[in-house]
N, C-alpha and C positions, 0 to 999 in steps of 0.2 A: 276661831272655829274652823275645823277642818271641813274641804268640800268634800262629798263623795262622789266615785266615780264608778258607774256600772261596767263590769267586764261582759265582755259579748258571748252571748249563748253561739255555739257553733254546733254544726253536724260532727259527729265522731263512728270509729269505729270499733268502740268498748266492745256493744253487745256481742257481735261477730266474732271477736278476736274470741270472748269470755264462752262462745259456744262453741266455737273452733277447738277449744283446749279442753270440750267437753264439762265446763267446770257451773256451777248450781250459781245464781246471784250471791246466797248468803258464803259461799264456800271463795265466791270470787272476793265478797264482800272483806272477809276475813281476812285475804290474801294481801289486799292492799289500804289496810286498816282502816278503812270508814263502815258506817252504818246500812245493811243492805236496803235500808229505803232512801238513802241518800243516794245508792249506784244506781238505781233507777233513773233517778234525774238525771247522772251525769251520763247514761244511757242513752235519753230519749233525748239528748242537747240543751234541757229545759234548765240547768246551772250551767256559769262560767266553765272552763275549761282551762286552765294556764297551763306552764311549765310543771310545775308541782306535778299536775293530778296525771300528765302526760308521762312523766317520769315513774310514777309510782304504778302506772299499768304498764307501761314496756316492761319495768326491772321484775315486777310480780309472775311476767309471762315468759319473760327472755327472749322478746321480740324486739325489735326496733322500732324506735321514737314516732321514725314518719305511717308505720303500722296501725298507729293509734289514730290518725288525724288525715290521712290521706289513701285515698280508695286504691289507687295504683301501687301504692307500696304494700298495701293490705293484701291484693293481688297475689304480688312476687311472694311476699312472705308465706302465700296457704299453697302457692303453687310449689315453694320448698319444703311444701309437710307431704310425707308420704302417708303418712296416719298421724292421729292429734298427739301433739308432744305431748311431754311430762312436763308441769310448771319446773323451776326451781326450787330445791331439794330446801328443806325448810331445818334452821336450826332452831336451838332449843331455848327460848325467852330468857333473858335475865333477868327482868329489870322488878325493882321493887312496886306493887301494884298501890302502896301508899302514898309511895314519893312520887308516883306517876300521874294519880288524883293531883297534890298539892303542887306540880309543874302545870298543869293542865290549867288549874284555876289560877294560878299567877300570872300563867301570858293571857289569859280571856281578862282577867282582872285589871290587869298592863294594857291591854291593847285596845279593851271596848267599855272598862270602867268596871267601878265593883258591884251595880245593880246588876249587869248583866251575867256575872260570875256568880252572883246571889242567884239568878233566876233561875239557876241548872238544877235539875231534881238531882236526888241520889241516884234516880236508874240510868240518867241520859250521863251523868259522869262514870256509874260503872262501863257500862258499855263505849264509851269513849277512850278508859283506862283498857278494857278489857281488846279492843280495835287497835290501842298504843301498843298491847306487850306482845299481840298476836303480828301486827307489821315488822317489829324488830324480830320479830324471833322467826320470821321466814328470810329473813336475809341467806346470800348465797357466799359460797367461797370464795375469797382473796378481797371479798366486798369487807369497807371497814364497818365495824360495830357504830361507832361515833357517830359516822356520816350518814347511818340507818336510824339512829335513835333521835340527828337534828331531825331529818327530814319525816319521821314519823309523827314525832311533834308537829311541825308546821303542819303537816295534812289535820293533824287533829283537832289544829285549832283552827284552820280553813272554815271545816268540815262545820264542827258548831257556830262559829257563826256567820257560813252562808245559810245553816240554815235555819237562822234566827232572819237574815235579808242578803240577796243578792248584791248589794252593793258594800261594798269594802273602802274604809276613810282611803282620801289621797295619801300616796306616802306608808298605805299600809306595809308591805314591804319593807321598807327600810327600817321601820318602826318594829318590826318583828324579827328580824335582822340585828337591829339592837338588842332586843333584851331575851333573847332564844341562848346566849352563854348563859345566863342567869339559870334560868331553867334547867339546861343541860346541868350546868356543876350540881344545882339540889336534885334531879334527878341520880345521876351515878353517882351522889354520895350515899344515897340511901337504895342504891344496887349492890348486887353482885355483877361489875359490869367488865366486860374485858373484849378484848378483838379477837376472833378466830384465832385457835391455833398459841396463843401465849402461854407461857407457864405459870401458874400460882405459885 
């Protein structure tokens, strides 16, 4: 039996940074693929906070890392806005919105069992699918397509089930780390999937 381990609620500086850039919760929501009542929480400090979700608002706004998490770099960074930037320039989705339901439910199925991948309505998987194709397809230039579509994955399976409970098994990481190739290959087999800039 795996033990679980609570990840620590911390202060951040989402909401700032997300008003700074002038940008609406659902418009931010969209940006960095989760659900805009999940940004709230991760707003108000009241969810975990890891690497992941710290990564996925820097790269959404094209700010830097310690931006998100620490008040003096938040500083520097508004004190080198002359007026609120433009997010990063958003490309155009690829990914199949079927094979992106049927990866979604395979790592919730793999990583927290199959009753809890039963328990998902059709609307909380569209809109999970629909937060997966909207994260990859704002990816920016020279960024790889692959490295946007693991990492959109991972947020998306964060996302549902932290917020089915705050605590995530030991080990979950690694465990997700594992079977996320899986996913990826059934995903961009059933894409049109490709990296910036390649030729068909």
């Amino acid at each position: 039996m795996k033990r679980t381990v609570a990840l620590t609620t911390m202060a951040n500086n989402i909401k700032e940074l997300r008003i700074s850039f002038l940008l609406s919760p659902s418009e931010f929501a969209r940006r960095i693929g989760i659900y805009p009542e999940y940004l709230a929480r991760l707003e108000s400090g009241d969810r975990p906070l890891n690497d992941l979700w710290i990564d996925a608002v820097a790269r959404a706004l094209g700010a830097p890392r310690e931006a998100v998490t620490e008040a003096d770099a938040l500083a520097a960074f508004k004190n080198k806005m002359s007026s609120p930037p433009k997010p990063p320039d958003a490309a155009e989705p690829v990914l199949n919105p079927l094979g992106a339901r049927y990866a979604i439910l395979a790592l919730i199925a793999k990583l927290a069992g199959f009753k809890t991948a039963e328990s998902l309505d059709e609307d909380e998987l569209a809109d999970a699918v629909q937060s997966l194709v909207s994260y990859v397809g704002r990816g920016t230039a020279g960024e790889s397509a692959a490295n946007r579509l693991s990492q959109g994955l991972q947020i998306t399976v964060l996302t549902i089930l932290q917020s089915r409970s705050p605590d995530l098994p030991e080990g979950f990481q690694e465990d997700l780390d594992r079977v996320l190739p899986g996913a990826l290959a059934l995903l961009q087999g059933f894409s049109d999937f490709a990296d910036p800039g390649r030729e068909k």
